[in-house]
C-alpha positions in Angstrom: 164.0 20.6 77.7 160.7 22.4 79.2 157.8 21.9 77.5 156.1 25.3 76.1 153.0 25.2 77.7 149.9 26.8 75.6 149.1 29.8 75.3 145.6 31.2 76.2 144.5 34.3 75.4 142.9 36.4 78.3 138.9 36.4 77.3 135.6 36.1 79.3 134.5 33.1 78.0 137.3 31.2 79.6 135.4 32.4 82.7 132.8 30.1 81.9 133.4 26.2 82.7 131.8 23.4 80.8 131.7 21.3 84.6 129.6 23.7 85.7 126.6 22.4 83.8 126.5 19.9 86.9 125.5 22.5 89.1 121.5 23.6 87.9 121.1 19.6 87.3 121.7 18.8 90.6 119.5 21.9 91.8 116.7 21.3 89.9 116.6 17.2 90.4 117.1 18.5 94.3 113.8 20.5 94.3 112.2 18.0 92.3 113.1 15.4 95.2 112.1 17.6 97.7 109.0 18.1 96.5 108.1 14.4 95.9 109.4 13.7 99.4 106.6 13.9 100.9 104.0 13.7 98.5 104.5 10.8 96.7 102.5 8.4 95.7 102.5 5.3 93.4 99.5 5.8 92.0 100.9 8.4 90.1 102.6 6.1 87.4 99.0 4.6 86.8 98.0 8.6 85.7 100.9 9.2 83.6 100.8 6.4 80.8 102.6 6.2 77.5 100.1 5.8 74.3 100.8 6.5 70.5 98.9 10.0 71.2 101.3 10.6 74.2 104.4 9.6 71.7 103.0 12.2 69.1 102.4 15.0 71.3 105.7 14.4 72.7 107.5 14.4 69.5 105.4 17.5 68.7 106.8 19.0 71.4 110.4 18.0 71.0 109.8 20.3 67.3 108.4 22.5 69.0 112.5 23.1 70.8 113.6 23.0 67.2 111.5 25.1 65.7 113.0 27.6 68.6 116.4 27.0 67.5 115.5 27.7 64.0 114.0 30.7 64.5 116.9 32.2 66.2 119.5 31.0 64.1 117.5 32.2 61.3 117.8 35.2 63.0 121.3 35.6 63.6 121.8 34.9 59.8 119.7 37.5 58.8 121.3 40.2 61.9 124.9 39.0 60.3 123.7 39.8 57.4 124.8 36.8 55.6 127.9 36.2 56.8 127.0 33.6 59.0 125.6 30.4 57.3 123.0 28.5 59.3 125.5 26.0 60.9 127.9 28.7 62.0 124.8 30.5 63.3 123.5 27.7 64.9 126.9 26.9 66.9 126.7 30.4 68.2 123.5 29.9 69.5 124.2 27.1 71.1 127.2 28.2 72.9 125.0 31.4 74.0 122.3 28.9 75.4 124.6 27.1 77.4 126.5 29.9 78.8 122.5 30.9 79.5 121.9 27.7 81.0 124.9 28.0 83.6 124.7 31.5 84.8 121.8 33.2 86.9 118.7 34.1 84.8 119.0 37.8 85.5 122.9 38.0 84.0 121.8 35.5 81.0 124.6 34.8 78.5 125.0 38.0 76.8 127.5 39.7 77.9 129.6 36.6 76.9 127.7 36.4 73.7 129.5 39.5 72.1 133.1 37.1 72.5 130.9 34.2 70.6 129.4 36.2 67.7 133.3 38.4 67.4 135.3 34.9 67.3 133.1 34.1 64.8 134.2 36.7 62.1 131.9 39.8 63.2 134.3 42.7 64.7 133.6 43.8 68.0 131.2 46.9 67.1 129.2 44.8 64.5 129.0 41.7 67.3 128.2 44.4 70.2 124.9 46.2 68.2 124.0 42.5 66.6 123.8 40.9 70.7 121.9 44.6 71.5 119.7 44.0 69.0 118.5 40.6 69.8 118.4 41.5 73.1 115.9 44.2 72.1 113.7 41.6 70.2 113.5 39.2 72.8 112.9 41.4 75.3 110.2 43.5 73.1 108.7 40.0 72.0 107.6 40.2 76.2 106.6 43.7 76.8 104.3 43.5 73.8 102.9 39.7 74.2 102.4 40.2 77.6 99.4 42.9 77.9 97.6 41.5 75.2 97.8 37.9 76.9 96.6 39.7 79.8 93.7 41.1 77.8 92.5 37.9 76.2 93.5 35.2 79.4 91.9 37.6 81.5 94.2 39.1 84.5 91.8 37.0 87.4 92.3 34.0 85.0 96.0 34.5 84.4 97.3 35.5 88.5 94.6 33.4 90.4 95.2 30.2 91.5 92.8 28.0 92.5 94.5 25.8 95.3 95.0 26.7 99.2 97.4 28.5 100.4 97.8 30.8 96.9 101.0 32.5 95.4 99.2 34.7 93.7 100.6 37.8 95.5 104.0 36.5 95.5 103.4 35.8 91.5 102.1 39.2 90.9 105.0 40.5 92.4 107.6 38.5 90.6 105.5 39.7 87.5 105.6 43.4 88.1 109.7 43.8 88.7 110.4 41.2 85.9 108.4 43.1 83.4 109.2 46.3 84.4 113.2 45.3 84.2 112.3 44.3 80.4 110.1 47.5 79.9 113.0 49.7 81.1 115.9 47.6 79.4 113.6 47.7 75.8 113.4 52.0 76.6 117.2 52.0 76.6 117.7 49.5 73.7 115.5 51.7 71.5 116.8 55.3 72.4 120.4 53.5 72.1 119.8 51.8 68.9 117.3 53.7 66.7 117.7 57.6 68.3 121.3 58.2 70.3 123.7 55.4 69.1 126.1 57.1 71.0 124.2 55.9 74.4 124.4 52.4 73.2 128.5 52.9 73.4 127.8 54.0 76.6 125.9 51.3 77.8 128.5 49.1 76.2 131.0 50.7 78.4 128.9 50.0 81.3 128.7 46.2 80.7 132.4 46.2 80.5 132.6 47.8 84.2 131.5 44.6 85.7 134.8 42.9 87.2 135.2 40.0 85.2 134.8 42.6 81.9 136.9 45.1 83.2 140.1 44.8 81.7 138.9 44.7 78.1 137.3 48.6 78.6 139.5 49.9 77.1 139.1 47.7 73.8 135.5 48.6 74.2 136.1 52.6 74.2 137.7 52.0 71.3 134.9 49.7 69.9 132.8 52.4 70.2 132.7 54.0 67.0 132.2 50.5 65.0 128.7 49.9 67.4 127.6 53.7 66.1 128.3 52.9 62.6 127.0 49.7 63.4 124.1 50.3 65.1 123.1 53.1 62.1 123.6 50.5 59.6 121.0 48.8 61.2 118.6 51.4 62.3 118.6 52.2 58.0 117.6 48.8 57.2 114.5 48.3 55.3 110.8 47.0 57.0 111.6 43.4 54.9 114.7 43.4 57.4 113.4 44.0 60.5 109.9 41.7 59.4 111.8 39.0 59.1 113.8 39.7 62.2 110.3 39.9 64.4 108.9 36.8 62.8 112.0 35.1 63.6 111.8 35.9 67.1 108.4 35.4 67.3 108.6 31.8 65.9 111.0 31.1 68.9 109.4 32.3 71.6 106.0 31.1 71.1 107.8 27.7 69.9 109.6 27.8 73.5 106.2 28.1 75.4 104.1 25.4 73.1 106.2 22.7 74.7 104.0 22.8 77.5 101.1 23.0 76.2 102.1 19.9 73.8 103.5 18.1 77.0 100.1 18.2 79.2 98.2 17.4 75.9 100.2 14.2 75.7 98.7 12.7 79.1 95.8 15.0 79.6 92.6 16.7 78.1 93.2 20.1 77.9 90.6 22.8 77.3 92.7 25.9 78.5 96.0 26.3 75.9 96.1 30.2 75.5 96.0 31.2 79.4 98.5 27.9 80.1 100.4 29.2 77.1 100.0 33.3 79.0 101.3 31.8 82.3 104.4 30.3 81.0 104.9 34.1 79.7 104.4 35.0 83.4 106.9 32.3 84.5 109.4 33.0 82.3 109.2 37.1 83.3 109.8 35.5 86.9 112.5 33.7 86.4 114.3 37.3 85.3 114.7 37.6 89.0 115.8 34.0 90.1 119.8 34.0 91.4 119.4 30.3 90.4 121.6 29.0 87.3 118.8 28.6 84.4 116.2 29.2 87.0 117.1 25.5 88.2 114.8 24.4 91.3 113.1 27.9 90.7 111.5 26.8 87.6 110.7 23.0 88.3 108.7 25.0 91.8 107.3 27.2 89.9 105.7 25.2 87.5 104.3 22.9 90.1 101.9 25.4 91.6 101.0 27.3 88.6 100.6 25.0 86.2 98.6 22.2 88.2 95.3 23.4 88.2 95.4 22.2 84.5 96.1 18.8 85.3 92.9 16.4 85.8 93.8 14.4 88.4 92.4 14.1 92.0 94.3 16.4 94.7 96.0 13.7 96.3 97.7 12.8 93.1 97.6 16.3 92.1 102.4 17.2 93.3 103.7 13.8 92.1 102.3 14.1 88.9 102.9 18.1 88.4 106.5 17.3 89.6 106.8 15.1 87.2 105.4 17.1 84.3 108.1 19.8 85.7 111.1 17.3 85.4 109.9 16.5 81.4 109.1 20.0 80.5 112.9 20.5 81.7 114.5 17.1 80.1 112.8 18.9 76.4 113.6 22.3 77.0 116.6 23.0 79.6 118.8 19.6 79.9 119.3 19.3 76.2 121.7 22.6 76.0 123.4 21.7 78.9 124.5 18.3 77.6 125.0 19.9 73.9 127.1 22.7 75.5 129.1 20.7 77.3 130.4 19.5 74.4 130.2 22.2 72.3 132.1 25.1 74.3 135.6 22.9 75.4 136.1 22.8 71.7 135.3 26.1 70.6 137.8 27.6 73.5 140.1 25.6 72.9 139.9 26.3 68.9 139.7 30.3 69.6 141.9 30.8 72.7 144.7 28.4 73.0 147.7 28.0 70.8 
């Protein structure tokens, strides 16, 4: 007798493979070495020294990562309006920081995100305006916090640095077409979601254009009128909604780039917190445009030049040690949802999509 094998429904997040998680380790460890290569230098270790005040700042910073989980899965309790409880929430976000983790910074795990919030128990319009929406926060959080960091950092402060050979040209750059990406992708979200919900359908319909979307347009055309409902349904909500909504997502991106700032005050004296805590903003706006998974190797290089000025150590010392501030920063606030996620999403497919 043949055995029936399973059945698995068609769906975009069987796109996504939990192996791949292998792949933005092994970049950014391969930077990392590349880096050190030629720069390192044993008197490094004597810098870098465990105390209790190291331990503290470290477990500060290590909250710091929870307190940005927390604030986005309070979020997504409040967007689902109660029909996710935390742990369900919490799952979902995750799953959607994994599929993050895996896939080139610009493409992100949204699109994906809609299949994780719908399997869930949202239908497809309410799980298509709730991933628009925190789309728009997150991506308002930066085109809001990132003039007025510029206007108390100080813009020669926050794009100069201070060591031969500067990026600052290249980083201005980056800076520009990241932010204006978010500027023009936070114009669209609002006219879609709070003045023509009938553009966001559109813009739905675009997403599912893409080739590894395609087949399900026609389920999204017919989604469309649950994301206008949707979308007005939200749009109505009262200012207590959408205050605790911003706070939320203010609480996890600030927590996101206080890791840093707890990491360096763990080893070093540190005088400088709001313009390291303004270039991690600047970072994180150039890592929109990095075709690297996560921004592995991207990131970790980054960091390195733009973040060293702010370590006290003499200039021989000055890579080894920034490299391995880079490799920490990422074993707090990158590695952990790769392992988690790995463990997470083979399960949750295998729960939603095969029989």
């Amino acid at each position: 007798m043949n055995k029936q094998t399973p059945h698995v429904k068609e769906n975009p997040a069987q796109r996504i493979k939990a192996r791949l998680a292998i792949i933005p380790v092994l970049l950014g460890l391969g930077v990392s070495g590349l880096m050190l290569s030629n720069e390192f230098n044993p008197k490094a270790f004597d810098v870098i020294s465990f105390t209790w005040k190291s331990v503290l700042w470290i477990v500060l910073a290590w909250l710091f990562m929870v307190g940005r989980d927390i604030g986005y899965t309070l979020r997504l309790v409040v967007l689902s309006e109660g029909k996710f409880h935390f742990w369900k929430a919490l799952r979902v976000i995750m799953l959607w920081e994994f599929t993050s983790a895996i896939t080139p910074s610009a493409i992100g795990g949204t699109s994906v995100a809609i299949v994780y919030v719908n399997k869930e128990g949202l239908n497809l319009g309410h799980s298509s305006a709730l991933v628009m929406i925190t789309s728009f926060l997150d991506e308002l959080y930066f085109v809001v916090t990132f003039p007025l960091l510029i206007l108390l950092a100080g813009y020669q402060d926050l794009f100069a640095i201070g060591t031969p050979g500067s990026m600052a040209s290249e980083i201005i750059t980056f800076s520009v077409i990241g932010y204006s990406l978010k500027f023009i992708w936070v114009i669209l979200l609002i006219y879609g979601l709070f003045f023509n919900p009938r553009g966001l359908k559109w813009l739905l319909l675009l997403i599912f254009k893409l080739p590894f979307l395609r087949r399900w347009k026609h389920g999204a055309n017919r989604a469309g009128s649950d994301i206008i409902s949707s979308s007005l349904k939200y749009r109505n909500k009262p200012a207590s909604f959408w205050i605790k909504v911003v706070a939320a997502t203010f609480l996890s991106w600030s927590s996101r780039f206080f890791v840093v700032n707890a990491l360096l005050m763990a080893f070093f004296s540190i005088n400088n917190n709001m313009l390291i805590f303004a270039r991690q903003l600047v970072m994180w706006i150039m890592m929109l445009v990095s075709p690297t998974p996560g921004g592995s190797g991207f990131a970790e290089f980054v960091f390195t030049r733009y973040l060293s000025e702010f370590i006290p150590v003499d200039a021989s010392l000055l890579i080894p040690v920034s490299v391995a501030m880079a490799l920490l920063w990422r074993m707090i606030s990158y590695y952990p949802y790769l392992f988690i996620g790995s463990i997470v999403f083979p399960r949750w497919v295998r729960r939603h999509f095969i029989k």
